[in-house]
C-alpha positions in Angstrom: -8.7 15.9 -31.7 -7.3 12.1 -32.3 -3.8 12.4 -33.0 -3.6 9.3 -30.9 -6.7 7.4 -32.3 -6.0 3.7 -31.9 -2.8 4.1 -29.5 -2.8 2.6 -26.0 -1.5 4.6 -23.1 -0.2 2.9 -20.2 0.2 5.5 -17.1 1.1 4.5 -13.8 -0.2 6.4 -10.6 -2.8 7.0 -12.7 -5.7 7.9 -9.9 -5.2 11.3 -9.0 -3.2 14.3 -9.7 -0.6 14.6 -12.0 -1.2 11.0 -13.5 -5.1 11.5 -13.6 -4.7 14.7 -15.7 -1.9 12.8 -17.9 -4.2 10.0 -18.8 -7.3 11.9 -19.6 -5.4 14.4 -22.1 -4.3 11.4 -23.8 -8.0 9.7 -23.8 -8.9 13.1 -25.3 -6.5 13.4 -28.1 -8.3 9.6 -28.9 -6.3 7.2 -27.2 -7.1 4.0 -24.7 -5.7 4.1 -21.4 -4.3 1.4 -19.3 -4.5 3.1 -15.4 -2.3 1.8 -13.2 -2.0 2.5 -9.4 -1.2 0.9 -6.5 -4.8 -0.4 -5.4 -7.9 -0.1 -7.7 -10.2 1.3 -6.1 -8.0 5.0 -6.3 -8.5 4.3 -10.3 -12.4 4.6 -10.4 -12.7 7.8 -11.0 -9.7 7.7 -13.9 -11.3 5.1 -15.5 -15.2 6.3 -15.4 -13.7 9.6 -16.7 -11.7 8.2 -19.5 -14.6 5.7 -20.4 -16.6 9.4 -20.8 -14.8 11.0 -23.5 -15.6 7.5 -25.4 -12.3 5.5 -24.8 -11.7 1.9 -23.3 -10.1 1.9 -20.1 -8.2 -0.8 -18.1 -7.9 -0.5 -14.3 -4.9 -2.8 -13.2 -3.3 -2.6 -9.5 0.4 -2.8 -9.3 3.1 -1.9 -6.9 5.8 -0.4 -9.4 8.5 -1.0 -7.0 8.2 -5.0 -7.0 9.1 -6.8 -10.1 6.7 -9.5 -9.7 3.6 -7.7 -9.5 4.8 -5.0 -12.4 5.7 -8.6 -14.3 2.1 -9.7 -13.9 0.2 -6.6 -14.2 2.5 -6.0 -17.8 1.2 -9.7 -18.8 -2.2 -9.3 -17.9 -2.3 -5.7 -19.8 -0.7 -7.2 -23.3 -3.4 -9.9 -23.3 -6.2 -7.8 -22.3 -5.4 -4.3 -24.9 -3.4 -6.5 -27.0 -0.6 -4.3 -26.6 0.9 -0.7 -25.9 2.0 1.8 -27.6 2.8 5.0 -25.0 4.4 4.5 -21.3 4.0 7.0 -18.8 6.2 6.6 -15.8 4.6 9.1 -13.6 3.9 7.2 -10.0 6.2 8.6 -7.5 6.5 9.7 -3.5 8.2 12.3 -1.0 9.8 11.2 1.8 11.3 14.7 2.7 13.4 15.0 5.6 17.3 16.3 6.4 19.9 13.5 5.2 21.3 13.6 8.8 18.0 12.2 10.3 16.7 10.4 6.9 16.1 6.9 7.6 16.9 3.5 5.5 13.6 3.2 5.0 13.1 6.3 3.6 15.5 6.4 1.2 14.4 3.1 0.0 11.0 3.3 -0.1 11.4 6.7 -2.6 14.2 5.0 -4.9 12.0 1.8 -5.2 9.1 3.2 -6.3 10.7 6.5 -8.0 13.4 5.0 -9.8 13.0 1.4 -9.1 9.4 1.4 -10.4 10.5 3.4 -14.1 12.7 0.9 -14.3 10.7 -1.8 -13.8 8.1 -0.7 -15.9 10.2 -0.2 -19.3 12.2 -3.4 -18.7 8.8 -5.7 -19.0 7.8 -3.3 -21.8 11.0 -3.5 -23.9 10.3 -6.7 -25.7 6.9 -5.7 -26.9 8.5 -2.1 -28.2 11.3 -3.7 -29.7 8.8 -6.3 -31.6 6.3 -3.4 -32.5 9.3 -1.5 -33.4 7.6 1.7 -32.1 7.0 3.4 -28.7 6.7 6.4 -27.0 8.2 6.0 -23.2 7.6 9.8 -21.3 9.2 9.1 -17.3 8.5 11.9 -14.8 11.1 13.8 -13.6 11.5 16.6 -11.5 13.2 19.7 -11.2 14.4 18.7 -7.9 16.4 15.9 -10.1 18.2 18.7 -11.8 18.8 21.2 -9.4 18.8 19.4 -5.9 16.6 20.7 -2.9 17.8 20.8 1.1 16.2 18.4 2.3 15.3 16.0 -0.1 18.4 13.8 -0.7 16.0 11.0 -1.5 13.8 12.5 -4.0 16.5 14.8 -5.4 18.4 11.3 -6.6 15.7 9.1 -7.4 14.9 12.1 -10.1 18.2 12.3 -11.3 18.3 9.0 -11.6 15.4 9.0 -13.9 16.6 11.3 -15.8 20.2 9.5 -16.2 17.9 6.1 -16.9 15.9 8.3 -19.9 19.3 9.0 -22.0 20.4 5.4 -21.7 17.3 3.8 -22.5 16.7 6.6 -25.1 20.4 5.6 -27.1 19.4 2.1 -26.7 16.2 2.0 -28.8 16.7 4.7 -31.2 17.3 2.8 -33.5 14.0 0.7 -33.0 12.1 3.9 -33.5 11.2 4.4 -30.0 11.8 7.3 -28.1 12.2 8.1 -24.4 12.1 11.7 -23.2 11.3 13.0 -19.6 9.0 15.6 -18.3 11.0 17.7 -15.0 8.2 19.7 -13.4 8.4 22.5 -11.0 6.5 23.5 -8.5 2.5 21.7 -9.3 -0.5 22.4 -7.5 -1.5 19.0 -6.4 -2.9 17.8 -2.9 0.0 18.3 -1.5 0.3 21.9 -2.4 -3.2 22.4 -1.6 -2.1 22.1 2.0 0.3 24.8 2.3 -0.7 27.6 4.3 -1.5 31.3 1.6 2.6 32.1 3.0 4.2 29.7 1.7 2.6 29.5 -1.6 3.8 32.9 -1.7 6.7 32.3 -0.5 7.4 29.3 -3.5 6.2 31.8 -5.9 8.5 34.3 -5.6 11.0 31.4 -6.5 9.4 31.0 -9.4 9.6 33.5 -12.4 6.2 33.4 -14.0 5.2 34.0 -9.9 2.5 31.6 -10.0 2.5 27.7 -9.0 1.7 25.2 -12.4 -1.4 22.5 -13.0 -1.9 19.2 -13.1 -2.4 20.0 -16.9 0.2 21.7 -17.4 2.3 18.5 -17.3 0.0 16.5 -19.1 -0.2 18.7 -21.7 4.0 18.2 -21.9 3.7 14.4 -22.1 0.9 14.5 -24.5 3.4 16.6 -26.6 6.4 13.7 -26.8 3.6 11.1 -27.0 2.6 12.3 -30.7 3.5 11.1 -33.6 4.9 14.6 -35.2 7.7 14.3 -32.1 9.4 11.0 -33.8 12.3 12.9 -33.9 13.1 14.1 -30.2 14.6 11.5 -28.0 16.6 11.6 -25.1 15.3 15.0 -23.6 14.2 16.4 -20.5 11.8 18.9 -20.4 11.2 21.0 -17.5 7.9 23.0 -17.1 8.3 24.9 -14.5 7.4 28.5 -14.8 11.5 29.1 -15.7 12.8 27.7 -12.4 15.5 26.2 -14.4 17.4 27.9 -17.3 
């Protein structure tokens, strides 16, 4: 399968989980992948794996929440690939915690790199779109962003926020013929998850109408979805995949 043959995929928090499984369905429908994650050494296995199915892969360390190092990762990236055709907003934190106690810090640290970061990220990517005239921008969004969650204030508005950013930035390039959807997931099994004692993964599932918990691929096979070219015509959506939590 190479409905992306000669595409370039840039993914951020590409070393594990979620982003890991993102950029290696997209190195398997044929294209390159730019990995990007906060230090380089979390990429190696992303990039040895990507380089296995017989694609290029770039390794670049960036902290999405500061502008200068996203300004000269995105530099370096364009003159290395040459260019980029799909952005995957998908590096993201929790902070969780009761807004009561919820410190400055936390709340900052989970918009900067949640919100602040897909920001970031499209704004040093817009001129080359706009220039190429063609791009495929997927940001991950969450559930949480559409439905709220006690105790995460933080996350809950960072995700909305993503999701408001997607319909803006989605009306203003339309007419460039690039389009920017979001993917909201549910419930993933991830790390995190994998921590949870056997009760409360019961206990998330019965929230949950397919009663089970969703994959790392579940997601990527979402994004691979709005990064093809038969989905030219869908901008400005969010699609949640999340065993129906939302309807």
């Amino acid at each position: 399968m190479n409905e992306l043959a000669n595409q370039i995929a840039l993914v951020t928090g590409a070393g594990r989980g979620i982003g890991q499984a993102i950029a290696l369905k997209l190195a398997a429908s044929g294209a390159d992948i730019v990995a990007v994650d906060l230090k380089p050494e979390f990429l190696e296995e992303t990039v040895a794996e990507v380089r296995k199915l017989g694609r290029q892969a770039w390794a670049v360390a960036a902290n999405v929440a500061e502008a200068s190092s996203v300004d000269v990762a995105v530099e370096q990236i364009l003159k290395d690939a040459g260019r980029v055709d799909i952005l995957v907003n998908n590096a993201g934190i929790t902070r969780d915690g009761l807004l009561m106690r919820m410190s400055e810090a936390d709340w900052d640290a989970v918009l900067d790199i949640n919100l602040k970061g897909t920001f970031l990220f499209t704004k040093a990517l817009t001129r080359a779109f706009l220039k190429q005239r063609f791009g495929r921008i997927i940001n991950i969004a969450s559930v949480i962003g559409l439905m709220g969650n006690a105790g995460q204030a933080n996350y809950a508005a960072s995700k909305s926020g993503v999701i408001g950013l997607t319909k803006a930035c989605a009306k203003e390039f339309a007419s460039r013929g690039i389009t920017v959807n979001a993917i909201a997931p549910g419930f993933i099994q991830t790390a995190m998850t994998d921590k949870l004692t056997q009760e409360q993964r019961d206990a998330i599932a019965k929230q949950i109408p397919l009663a089970t918990l969703g994959t790392a691929n579940d997601v990527a096979h979402a994004v691979w979805f709005f990064a093809l070219p038969a989905s030219h015509y869908i901008t400005g959506q969010v699609l949640p995949v999340d065993g129906g939590m939302v309807m």
